[in-house]
C-alpha positions in Angstrom: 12.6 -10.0 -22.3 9.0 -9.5 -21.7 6.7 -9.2 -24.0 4.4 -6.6 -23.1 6.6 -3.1 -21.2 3.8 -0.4 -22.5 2.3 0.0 -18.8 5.8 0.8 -17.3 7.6 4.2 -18.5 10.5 6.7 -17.1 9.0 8.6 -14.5 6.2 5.7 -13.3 6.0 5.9 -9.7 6.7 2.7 -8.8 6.6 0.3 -5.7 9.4 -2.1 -5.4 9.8 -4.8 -2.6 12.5 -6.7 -1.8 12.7 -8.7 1.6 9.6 -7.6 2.8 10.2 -4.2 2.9 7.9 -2.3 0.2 8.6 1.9 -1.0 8.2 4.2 -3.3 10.4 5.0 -5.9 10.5 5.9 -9.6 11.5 4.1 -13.2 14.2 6.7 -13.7 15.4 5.1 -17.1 13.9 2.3 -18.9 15.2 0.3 -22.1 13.9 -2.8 -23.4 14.1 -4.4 -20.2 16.8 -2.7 -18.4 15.1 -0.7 -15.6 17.3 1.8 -13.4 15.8 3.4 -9.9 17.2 5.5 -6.5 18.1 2.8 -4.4 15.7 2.7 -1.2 15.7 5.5 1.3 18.9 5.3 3.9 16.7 4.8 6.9 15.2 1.0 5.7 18.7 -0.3 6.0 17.9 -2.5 2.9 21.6 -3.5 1.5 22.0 -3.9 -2.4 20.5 -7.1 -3.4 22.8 -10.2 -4.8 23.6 -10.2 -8.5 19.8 -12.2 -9.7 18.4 -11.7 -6.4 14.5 -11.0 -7.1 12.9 -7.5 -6.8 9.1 -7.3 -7.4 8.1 -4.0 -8.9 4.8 -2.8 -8.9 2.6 0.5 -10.3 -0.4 1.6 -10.7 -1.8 2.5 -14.6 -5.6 3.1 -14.0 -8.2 0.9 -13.7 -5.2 -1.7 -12.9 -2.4 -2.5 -10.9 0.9 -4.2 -12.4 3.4 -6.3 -11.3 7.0 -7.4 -12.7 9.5 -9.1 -11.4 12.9 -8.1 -11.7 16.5 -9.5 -11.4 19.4 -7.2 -9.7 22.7 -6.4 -12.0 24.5 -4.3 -10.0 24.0 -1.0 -8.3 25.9 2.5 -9.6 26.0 5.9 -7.9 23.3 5.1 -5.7 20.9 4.0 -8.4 20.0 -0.1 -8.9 19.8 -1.3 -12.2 17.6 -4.3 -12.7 16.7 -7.0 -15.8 13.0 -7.2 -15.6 12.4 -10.8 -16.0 8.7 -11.3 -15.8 5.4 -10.1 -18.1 3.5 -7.5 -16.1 0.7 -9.4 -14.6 -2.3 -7.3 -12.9 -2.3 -7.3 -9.0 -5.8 -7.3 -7.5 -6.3 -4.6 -4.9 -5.9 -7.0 -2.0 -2.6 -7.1 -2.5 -1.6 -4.0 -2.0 0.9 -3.5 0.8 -1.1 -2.9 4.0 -0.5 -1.3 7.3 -0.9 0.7 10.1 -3.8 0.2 12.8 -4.8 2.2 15.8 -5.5 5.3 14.0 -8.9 7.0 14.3 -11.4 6.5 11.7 -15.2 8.1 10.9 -17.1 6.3 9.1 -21.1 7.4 7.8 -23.6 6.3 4.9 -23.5 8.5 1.9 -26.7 10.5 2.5 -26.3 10.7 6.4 -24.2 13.4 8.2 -24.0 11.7 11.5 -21.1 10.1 12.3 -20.1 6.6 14.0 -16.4 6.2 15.2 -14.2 3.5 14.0 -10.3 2.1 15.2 -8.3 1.3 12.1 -7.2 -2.4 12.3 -5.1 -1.5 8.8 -5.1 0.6 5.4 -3.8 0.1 2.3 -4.5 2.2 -1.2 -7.3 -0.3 -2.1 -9.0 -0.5 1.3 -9.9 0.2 4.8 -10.3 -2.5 7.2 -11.2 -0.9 10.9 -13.6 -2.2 14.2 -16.7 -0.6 15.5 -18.7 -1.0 18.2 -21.6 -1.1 16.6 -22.2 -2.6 13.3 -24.4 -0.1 11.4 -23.6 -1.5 7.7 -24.2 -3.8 5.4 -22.4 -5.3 2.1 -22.4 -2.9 -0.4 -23.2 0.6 1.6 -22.1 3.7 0.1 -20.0 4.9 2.5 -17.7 7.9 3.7 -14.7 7.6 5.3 -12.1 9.7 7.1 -9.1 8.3 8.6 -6.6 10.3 10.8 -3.3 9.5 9.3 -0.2 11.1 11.6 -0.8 15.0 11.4 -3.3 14.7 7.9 -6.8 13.4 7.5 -8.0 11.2 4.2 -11.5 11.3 2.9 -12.7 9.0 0.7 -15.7 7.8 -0.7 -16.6 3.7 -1.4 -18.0 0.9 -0.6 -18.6 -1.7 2.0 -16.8 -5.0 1.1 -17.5 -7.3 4.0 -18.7 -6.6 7.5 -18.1 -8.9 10.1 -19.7 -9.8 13.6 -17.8 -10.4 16.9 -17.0 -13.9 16.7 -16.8 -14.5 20.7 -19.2 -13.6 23.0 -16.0 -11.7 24.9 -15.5 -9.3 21.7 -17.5 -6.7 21.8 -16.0 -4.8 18.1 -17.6 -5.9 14.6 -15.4 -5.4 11.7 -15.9 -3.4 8.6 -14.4 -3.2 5.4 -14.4 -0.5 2.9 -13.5 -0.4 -0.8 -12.2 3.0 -2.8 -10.4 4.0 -5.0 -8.0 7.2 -4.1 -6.8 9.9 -6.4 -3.1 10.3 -7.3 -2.4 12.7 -4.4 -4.2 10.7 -1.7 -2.2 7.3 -2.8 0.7 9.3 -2.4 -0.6 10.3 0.9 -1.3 6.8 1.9 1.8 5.5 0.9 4.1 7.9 2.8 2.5 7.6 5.8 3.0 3.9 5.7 6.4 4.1 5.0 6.6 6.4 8.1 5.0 3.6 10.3 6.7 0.8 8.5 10.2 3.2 9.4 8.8 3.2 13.0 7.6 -0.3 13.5 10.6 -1.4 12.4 12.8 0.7 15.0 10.1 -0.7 17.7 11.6 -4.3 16.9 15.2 -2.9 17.1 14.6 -1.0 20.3 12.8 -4.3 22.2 15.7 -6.6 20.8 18.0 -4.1 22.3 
């Protein structure tokens, strides 16, 4: 059992993945280390792991992330009950499940009011990683952001990570990337909307296989 459960509790949004596929559920109970959650949403077609087949779980508990990994028993009533089998360990912010690209994206210094377009290459909850075609920034820029995400916009406040200049003569798009952290509510945001495009990405594959 692991030593340290005091970061998860019942009602912990939580993020489990299991064969690539990563959404959102919640620790519905939670003793010692039995851990019971909804089974994933209909639509990812994920079928009920083997018995011991791996699930990573992982949740947010401010300033960290946390990870646990977690061995199937055997789902009931459209629940999955799971042995966690691991310690939490913290997850830096890079590995939070990213996705998306295409979307529209403003990005603009801090004290500025002007502007400059950006295409999202992909999101995540930690970052935003998008191209423009003219690099105005430097490491470590206060920075705004707003990214069009399906019918809802995101603002967000950070910081410029890395920036990076066309590599090839032929490319003619630099690439920035900017660190935040988001509220509750615009995680959630995030989240759902790349569920949404995970949902349609993968019915893209299906339809072309077709």
């Amino acid at each position: 059992m692991p030593r340290n459960t005091k970061q998860l509790t019942v009602g912990t949004m939580i993020n489990p993945e299991f064969q690539g596929i990563e959404w959102e559920s919640r620790a519905e109970e939670l003793e010692d280390d039995l851990l019971i959650m909804s089974a994933p949403p209909e639509e990812l077609a994920i079928a009920a792991p083997a018995e011991d087949a791996v699930v990573n779980i992982s949740w947010n508990r401010p300033p960290n992330r946390y990870r646990v990994r977690a061995a199937m028993l055997r789902p009931a009533g459209g629940r999955w009950r799971l042995r966690i089998v691991s310690d939490p360990e913290p997850v830096t912010r890079r590995t939070f499940y990213r996705g998306g690209g295409g979307e529209v994206a403003l990005l603009r210094h801090e004290d500025d009011t002007q502007w400059q377009v950006a295409t999202v290459e992909d999101i995540s909850e930690a970052a935003l990683r998008c191209f423009v075609t003219e690099l105005q920034f430097v490491e470590g820029d206060p920075v705004c952001a707003r990214v069009t995400l399906g019918e809802a916009t995101l603002d967000v406040s950070g910081t410029v990570l890395l920036t990076r200049e066309p590599e090839k003569t032929c490319e003619d798009k630099a690439e920035v990337v900017v660190l935040y952290t988001l509220s509750e509510s615009q995680g959630k945001q995030v989240r759902r909307y790349l569920l949404e495009w995970q949902l349609a990405e993968r019915r893209r594959a299906q339809n072309n296989e077709d």
